[in-house]
N, C-alpha and C positions, 0 to 999 in steps of 0.2 A: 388682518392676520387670521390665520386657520389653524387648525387643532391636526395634530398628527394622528389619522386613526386608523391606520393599516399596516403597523410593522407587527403585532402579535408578539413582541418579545414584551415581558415581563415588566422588564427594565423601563420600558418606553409604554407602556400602558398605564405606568402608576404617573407618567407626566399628564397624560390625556386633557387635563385642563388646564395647561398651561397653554399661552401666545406660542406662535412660532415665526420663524424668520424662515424665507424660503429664496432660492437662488436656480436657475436655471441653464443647463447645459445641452447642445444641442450642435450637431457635426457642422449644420452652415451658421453654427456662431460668430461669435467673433471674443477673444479675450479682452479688447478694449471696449467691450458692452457693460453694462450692469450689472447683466445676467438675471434680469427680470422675464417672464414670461414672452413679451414682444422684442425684448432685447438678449436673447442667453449667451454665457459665454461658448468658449469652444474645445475646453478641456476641463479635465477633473483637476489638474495641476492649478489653473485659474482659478478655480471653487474652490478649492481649499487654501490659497491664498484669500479669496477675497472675505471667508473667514476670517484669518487672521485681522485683515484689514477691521471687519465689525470688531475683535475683541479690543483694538487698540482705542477703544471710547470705554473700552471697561471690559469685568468679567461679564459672560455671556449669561443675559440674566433670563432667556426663552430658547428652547428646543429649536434647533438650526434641521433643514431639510433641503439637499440637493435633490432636485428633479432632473434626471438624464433622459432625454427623447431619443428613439429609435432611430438606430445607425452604427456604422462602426468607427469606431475612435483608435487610430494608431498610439502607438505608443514606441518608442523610439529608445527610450530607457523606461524604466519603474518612475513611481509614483513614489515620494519620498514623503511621510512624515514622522514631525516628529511630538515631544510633547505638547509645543504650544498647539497644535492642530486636534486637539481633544477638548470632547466635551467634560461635563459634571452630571451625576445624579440627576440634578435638577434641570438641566439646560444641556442635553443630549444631543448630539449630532448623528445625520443620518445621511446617506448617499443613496438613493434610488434610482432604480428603474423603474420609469413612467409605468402604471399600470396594463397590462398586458404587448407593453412596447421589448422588440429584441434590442438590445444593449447588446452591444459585442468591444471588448476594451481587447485589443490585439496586440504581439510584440512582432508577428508576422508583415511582409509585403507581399504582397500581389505580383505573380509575375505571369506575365505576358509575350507577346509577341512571338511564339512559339512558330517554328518553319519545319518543313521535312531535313533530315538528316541527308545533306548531299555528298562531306567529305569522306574519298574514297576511303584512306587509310580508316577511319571510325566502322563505315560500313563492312569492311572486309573483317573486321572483329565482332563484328554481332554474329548471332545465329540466324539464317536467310529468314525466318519466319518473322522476326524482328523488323527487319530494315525498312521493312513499307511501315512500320508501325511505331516507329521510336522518329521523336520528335527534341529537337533543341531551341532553347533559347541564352541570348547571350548576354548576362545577369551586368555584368559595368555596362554593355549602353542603357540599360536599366537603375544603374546609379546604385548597384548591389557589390559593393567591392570587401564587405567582413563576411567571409563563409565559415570563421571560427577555424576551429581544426581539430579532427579524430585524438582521442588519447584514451591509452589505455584504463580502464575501470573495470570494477568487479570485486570478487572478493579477496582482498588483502593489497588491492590497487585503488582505491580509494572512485569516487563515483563525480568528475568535474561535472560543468556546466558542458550542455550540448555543442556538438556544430552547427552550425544552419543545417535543419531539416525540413524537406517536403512532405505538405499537408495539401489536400484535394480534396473537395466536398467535405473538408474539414474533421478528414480522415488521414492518419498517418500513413504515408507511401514507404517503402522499403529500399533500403540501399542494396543494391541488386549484389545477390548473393545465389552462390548454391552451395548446396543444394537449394530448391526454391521454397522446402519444408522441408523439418525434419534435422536429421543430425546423419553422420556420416563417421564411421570408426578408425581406429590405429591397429596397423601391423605388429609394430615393431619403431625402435628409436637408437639410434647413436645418440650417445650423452643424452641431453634432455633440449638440443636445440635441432636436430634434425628428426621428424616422426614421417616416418614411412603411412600411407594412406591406402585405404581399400578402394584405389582410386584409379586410374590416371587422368581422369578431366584433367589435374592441375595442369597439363601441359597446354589447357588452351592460355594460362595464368602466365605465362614467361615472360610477354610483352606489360603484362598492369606494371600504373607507376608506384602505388600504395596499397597492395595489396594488405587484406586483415583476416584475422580467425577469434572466431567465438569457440571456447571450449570449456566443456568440462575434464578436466585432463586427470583429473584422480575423484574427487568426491562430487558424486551428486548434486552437493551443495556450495559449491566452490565454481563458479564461474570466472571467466576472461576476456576480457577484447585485447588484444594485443594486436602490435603489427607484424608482419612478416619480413624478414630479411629478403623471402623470394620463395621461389618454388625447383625442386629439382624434377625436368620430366622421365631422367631416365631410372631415378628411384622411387618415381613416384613416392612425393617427400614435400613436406611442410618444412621451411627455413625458419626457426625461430632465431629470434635477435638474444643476446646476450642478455639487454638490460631488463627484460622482465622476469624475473622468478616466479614461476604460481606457487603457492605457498608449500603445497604439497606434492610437489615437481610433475610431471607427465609419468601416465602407468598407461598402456596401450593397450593392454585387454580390455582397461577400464573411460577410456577417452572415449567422447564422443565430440564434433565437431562439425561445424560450417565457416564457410570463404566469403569474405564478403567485400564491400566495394570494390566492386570487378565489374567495370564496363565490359567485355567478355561477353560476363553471364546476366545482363540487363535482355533478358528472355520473355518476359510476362509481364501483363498488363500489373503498373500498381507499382513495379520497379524504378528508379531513375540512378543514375549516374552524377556528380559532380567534377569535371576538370577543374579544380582550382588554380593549376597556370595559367589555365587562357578564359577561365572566367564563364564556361560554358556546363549550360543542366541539359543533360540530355536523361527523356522518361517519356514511356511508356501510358499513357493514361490510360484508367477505367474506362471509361467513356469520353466522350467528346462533350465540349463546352462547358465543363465542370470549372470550381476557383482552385488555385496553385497559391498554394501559398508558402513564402521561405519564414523561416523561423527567422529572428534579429536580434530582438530585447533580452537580456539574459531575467530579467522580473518582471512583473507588471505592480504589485503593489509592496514598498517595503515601510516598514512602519517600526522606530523604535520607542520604547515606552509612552505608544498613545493608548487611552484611556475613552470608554465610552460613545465609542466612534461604531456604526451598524454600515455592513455593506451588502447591498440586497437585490437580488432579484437579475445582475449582471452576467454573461460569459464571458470569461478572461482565458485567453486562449494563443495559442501558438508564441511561446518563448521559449530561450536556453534552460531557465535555470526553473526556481519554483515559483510559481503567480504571486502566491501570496507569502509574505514572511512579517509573521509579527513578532517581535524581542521586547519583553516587560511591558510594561500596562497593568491594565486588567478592564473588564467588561466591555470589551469588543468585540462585533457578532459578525459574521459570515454567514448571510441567510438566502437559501434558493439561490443561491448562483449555478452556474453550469462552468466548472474549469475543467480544460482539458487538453491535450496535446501540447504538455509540458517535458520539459529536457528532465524536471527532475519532480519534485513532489508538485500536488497544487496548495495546499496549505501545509505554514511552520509555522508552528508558536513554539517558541523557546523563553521560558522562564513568565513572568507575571503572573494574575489569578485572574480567574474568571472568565478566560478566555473560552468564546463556543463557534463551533462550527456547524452549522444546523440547516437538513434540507436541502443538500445539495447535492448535483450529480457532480460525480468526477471520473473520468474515463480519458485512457490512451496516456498516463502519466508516463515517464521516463522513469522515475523510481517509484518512490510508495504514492500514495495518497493523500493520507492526512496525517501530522506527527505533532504530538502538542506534549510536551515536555516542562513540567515544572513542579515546586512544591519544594521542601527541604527537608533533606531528608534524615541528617542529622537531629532535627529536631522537630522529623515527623509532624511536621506542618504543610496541608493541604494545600494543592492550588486550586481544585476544583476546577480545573477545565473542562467541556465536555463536547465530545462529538458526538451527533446524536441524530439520526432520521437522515442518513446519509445513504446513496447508492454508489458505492466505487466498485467497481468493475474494472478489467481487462487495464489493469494498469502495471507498473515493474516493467516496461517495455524497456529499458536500456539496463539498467541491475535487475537481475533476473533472480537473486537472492537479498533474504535478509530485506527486504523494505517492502513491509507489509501495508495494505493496505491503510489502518487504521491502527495507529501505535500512541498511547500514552508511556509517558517516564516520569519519575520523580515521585512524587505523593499524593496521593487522595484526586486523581483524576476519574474520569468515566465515560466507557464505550456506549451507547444504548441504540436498541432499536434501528442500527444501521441495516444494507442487505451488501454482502460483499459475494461478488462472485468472480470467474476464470484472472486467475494468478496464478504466474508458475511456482511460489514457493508459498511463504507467509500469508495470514490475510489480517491477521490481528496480533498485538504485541502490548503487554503491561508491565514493564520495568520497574519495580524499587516497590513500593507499599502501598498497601490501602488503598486500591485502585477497585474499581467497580465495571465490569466489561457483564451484563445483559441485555435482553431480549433483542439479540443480535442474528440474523439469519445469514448461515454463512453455506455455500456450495460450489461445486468445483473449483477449488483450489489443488494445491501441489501439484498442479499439471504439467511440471517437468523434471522437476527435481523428486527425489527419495530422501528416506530417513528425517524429515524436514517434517513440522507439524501447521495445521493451520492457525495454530496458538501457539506460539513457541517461544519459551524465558529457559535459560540456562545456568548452570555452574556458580549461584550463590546463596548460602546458608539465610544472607540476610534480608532478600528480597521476600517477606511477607504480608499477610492480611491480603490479601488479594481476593475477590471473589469473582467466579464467574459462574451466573445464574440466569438461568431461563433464557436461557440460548438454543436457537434450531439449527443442528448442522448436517448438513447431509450430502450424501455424494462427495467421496472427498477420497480418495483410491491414492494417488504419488504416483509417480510413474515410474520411477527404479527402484534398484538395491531393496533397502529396506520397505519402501514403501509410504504411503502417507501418515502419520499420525493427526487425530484430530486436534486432541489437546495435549500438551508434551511438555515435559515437566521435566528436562532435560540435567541429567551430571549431577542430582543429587539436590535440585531447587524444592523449596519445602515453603511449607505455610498459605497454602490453597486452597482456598474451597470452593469445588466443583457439583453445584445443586440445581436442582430443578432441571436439568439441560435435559435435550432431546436430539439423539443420533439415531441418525437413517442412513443404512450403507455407508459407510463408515472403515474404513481397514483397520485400524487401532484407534479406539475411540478415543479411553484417556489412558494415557501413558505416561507411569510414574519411574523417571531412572534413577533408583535410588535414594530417594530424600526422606525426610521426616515430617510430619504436622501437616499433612495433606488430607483434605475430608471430602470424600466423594457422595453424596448423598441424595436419594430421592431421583436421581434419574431414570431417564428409558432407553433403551439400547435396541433399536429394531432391525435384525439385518444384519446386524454390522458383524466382519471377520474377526474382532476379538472387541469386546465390551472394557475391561479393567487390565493392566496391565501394572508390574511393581517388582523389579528387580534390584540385585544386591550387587550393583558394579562398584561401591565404592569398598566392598569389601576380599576385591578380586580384582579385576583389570585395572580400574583406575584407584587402587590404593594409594600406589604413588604417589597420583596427583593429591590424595586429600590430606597424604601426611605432608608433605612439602610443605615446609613454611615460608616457600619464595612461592607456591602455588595460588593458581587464580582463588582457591576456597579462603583459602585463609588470606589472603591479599584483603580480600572483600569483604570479609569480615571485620579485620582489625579497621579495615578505613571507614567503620562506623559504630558508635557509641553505644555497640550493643549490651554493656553492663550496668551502665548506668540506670536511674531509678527510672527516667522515662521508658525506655528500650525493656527492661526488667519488668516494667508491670504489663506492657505493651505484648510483649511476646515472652513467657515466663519458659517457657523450653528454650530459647536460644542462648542465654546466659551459659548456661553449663554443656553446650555444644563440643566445646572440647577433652570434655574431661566424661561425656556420656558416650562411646564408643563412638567416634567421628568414622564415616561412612557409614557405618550398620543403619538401613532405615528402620524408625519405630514412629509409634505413635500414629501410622496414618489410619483414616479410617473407609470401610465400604460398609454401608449401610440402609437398606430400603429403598432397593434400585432393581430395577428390573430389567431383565433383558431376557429377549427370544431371538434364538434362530444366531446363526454365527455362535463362538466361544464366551461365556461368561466371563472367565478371570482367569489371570499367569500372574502368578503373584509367586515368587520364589519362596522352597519349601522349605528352607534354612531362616527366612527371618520373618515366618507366618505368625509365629506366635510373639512377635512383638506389634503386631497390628489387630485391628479389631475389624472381624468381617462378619456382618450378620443383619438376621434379616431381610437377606435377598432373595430376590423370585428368579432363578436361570431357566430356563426352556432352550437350551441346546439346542435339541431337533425337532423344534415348534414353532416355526416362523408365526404363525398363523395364533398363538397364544394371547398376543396383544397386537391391535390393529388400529391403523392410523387413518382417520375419517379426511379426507382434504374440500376444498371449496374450487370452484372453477378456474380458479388463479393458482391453485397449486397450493393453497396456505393450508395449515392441518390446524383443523376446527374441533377437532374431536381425536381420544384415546377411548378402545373398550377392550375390556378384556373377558376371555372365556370365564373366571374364578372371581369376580369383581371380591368376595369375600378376603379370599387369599391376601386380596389387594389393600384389603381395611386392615389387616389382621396387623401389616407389619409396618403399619402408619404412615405408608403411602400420603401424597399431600398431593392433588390435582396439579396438574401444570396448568399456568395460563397462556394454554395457546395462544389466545385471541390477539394478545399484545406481544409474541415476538415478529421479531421484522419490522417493517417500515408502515408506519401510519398518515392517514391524511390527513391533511394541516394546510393551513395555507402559505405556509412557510415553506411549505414544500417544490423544489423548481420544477417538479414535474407531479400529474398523475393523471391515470392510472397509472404504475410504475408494469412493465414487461421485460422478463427478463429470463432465457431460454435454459432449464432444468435438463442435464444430460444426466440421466441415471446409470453409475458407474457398477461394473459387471465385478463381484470381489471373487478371490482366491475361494474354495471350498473350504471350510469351517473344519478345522485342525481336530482332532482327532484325538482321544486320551493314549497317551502313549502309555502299552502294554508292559 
């Protein structure tokens, strides 16, 4: 028997002297083996059966340990468990990756046999530079007969499981569209189903059999796939179908838009095509000799209320839906995996405690990232989940809004220490109370969308205690309309506090619409196009909505036991929420915060003196006032400032650079971590209006 001494989780160190049981997994297994070292099975499915098998002599009285050996392991559906597949405290179960061994758990196939493109009618639709270069293969003699199927999703069409998508070198390929970047505008519309285009390409579109469009057709923040009824060439004209409504119908000055699945416009390496009549992939490859892989599996691991179970150190990769989905439990770890090129998120925990995801890359998701949900919130009882030393990147690749990166919900969870960078909307999200989101390093985000923040909670009274502290964010511009905010504190949301953080270029650092009980304190602000921001919209534009008693504010309100003694001691301003001028913000505060260079504070001059602003250092037109020391990796090691006195005087409290972002650990699936900083060019710094 051997002692478990390499998982680094907490939980599994205080077993360290106990026995353990060990089981081995290995691609030229076999399931009718043991699964001893000379004998392993040949899936994870096996392994956690053959668990069960040990429990059925008793409860499991020693620490259980899967060993997986280097290879890749299909996977055809998810990995199902349920409670009896969980360990205890004492007698913990673990699933590894051999020590420095690549584990790959795939929902993808392998496709092959790839010929040059010889049918005439196909070649006559590509563009001539194309046709020596697009290649097919024919997925049923391949034994590929589920390609799924395209449906609409987005914002207010809900966000299904993928089609089969192509993955190469284990990078996501593109369903050939054009433009081949970028967005393309609207003229003009009859009704809201025909939109006239700044275009006539669509005319090469008249032969596709499913044609689709991606738009933003009124807000920024409102995306679509939908399909196309067709295309008109002689009004150069978009055919929208009847049955999808965008929520906020099509504005033409305001659309922007791309065509896609158009064999057509399969022009450039990295595109491919699907006929699913005749079963045939036709694509473009990057290069030659590269792996093609079809998405299949819609999971790879779904888990309901197991309990004490670590998975570590594996990549799980190419499925429809999200890799990982955990429902109730509590203390099970997702540690140093690498998930990625998933139809929708890589990790879900919904509802149990203790759930952690730690140390891991995730990149190319279809939705957000990581989303861990729980706690109660009625009675303000914690889950304590926490995601924590995580790198997700370039992920929202199919919902392009609204699924941020790294999102807690519910009660008493926590962001820490993660590095999130390029998303086009969100990057991090803390829903309901007493949530803790620190030393979090976050950069270019809002890369496509406006008025959208890289922190961003909305439109309720009762969403508090939240903190977010000792956070580095930087480079964070939006790309329309209004622009990016960093932290957004959206329709009147209150009870935040926003401390120790450090913004660098920055277009709106933190941005208060409206709300009450928010406390910004101790910050630095370098660069950025406006530092504080605090406006009076519920006492003006959105009055309406805050007196409506069918309105979202007060909806959300009453659906929580905000009078009562707990709610009452808990948060002593939201009791008499209604009867204290509902909309008028008060009570927020700015205090011993610094900022150079860019706008210090817009904080409207109608409801200043029910706020407290003081003790702040502003340098308008002094970039150079306080200066940010960095290290050869880009990490900022040091703050100095010209006046260092100035800076004692109004209790200034050091930031601990040192410890935001990501740190090395061995838990970690990767390091060094590299990850490309584009320094965003902002607006000229606004001006005191005379």
């Amino acid at each position: 028997m051997r002692t478990l001494i390499h998982l680094g989780l907490a939980i599994v160190l205080s077993c360290l002297s106990l026995p353990a049981t060990d089981f081995h997994v290995a691609p030229s297994g076999n399931d009718a083996n043991a699964g001893t070292r000379e004998k392993p099975l040949a899936t994870l499915a096996a392994a956690r059966d053959a668990i069960r098998k040990l429990k059925q002599a008793g409860p499991l009285r020693e620490s259980v340990t899967i060993h997986c050996r280097a290879g890749t392991y299909f996977l055809a559906q998810a990995v199902e468990f349920t409670p009896e597949d969980s360990g205890t405290e004492a007698a913990p179960i673990a699933y590894l990756a051999e020590r420095g061994a690549f584990v790959r758990f795939t929902g993808g196939r392998e496709v092959s046999g790839w010929r040059p493109v010889t049918d005439p009618a196909v070649l006559g639709r590509l563009v001539p530079e194309a046709r020596g270069q697009v290649v097919v293969a024919d997925l049923r003699a391949q034994g590929v007969t589920d390609f799924g199927r395209l449906s609409p999703r987005g914002f207010g069409a809900g966000n299904p499981a993928a089609e089969a998508e192509l993955f190469y070198d284990d990078a996501p390929m593109t369903l050939a569209r054009w433009p081949n970047s970028g967005f393309r505008g609207a003229k003009g519309k009859e009704g809201d189903l025909i939109v006239m285009v700044d275009t006539d390409r669509v005319a090469r579109w008249t032969a596709e059999t499913e044609p689709w469009v991606f738009a933003y057709w009124h807000h920024d923040w409102a995306e679509l796939y939908e399909p196309l009824a067709g295309v008109d060439a002689a009004k150069q004209a978009l055919l929208r179908t009847a049955k999808i409504k965008p929520v906020y119908g099509v504005t033409p000055n305001r659309a922007r838009w791309y065509a896609f699945n158009l064999l057509a416009e399969l022009d450039t390496p990295g595109e491919y095509y699907l006929d699913r009549t005749n079963g045939l992939l036709y694509f473009w490859p990057p290069r030659a000799g590269g792996r093609a892989v079809l998405s299949m599996a819609e999971g790879l691991i779904r888990a309901a209320n197991l309990s004490q179970v670590t998975f570590r150190g594996f990549t799980f990769e190419a499925c429809r839906g999200t890799a990982i989905a955990l429902k109730g439990g509590a203390d099970c770890h997702v540690v140093g995996c690498t998930i990625r090129n998933t139809g929708q998120r890589a990790v879900e925990v919904s509802d149990g405690e203790r759930q952690e995801v730690v140390g891991c890359d995730v990149y190319f998701t279809g939705t957000g990232g990581i989303s861990m949900s729980g706690g109660k919130r009625a009675a303000l009882t914690p889950a304590r989940h926490n995601a924590e030393n995580n790198h997700v990147h370039h992920y929202a690749r199919r919902a392009r809004t609204y699924h941020p990166a790294i999102s807690v919900s519910g009660v008493g969870n926590r962001i820490a220490h993660n590095l999130v960078h390029d998303g086009p909307h969100m990057a991090l999200a803390a829903g309901g109370n007493d949530h803790i989101v620190e030393f979090n390093e976050i950069h270019n985000v809002v890369e496509e969308s406006g008025d959208a923040g890289a922190y961003y909670v909305g439109r309720d009274w009762t969403q508090r205690g939240n903190i977010l502290r000792y956070n580095y964010w930087h480079d964070i511009l939006g790309s329309s309309s209004y622009g990016g905010m960093t932290i957004y504190l959206d329709d009147q949301h209150c009870g935040h506090t926003i401390h120790g953080n450090l913004f660098e270029r920055c277009m709106q650092s933190v941005f208060i619409g409206g709300g009450d009980d928010n406390v910004v304190t101790n910050n630095v602000f370098l660069g950025c196009w406006k530092s504080a921001h605090l406006d009076n919209r519920g006492m003006n534009w959105q009055k309406p909505a805050t007196d409506d008693p069918k309105g979202e504010l007060r909806r959300y309100l009453h659906a929580m036991p905000y009078s009562n003694d707990l709610w009452r001691v808990r948060y002593p301003q939201l009791v008499n929420v209604l009867d204290d001028d509902p909309g008028v913000p008060k009570r927020n505060v700015f205090a011993g915060n610094i900022s150079a260079g860019g706008k210090w504070e817009d904080i409207s001059k109608s409801i200043r003196q029910f706020q407290t602003v003081t003790n702040n250092l502003a340098f308008d037109d002094d970039k150079d006032w306080a200066r940010l020391s960095k290290d050869a990796a880009g990490r900022p090691v040091r703050l100095g400032f010209k006046d260092p006195a100035a800076v004692q005087a109004i209790g200034f409290a050091p930031l601990p650079l040192e410890k935001m972002g990501l740190y090395a650990d061995e838990r970690r699936a990767s390091w060094p971590v590299k990850h490309e900083v584009r320094p965003v060019k902002l607006p000229e710094a606004e001006k005191p209006k005379k």
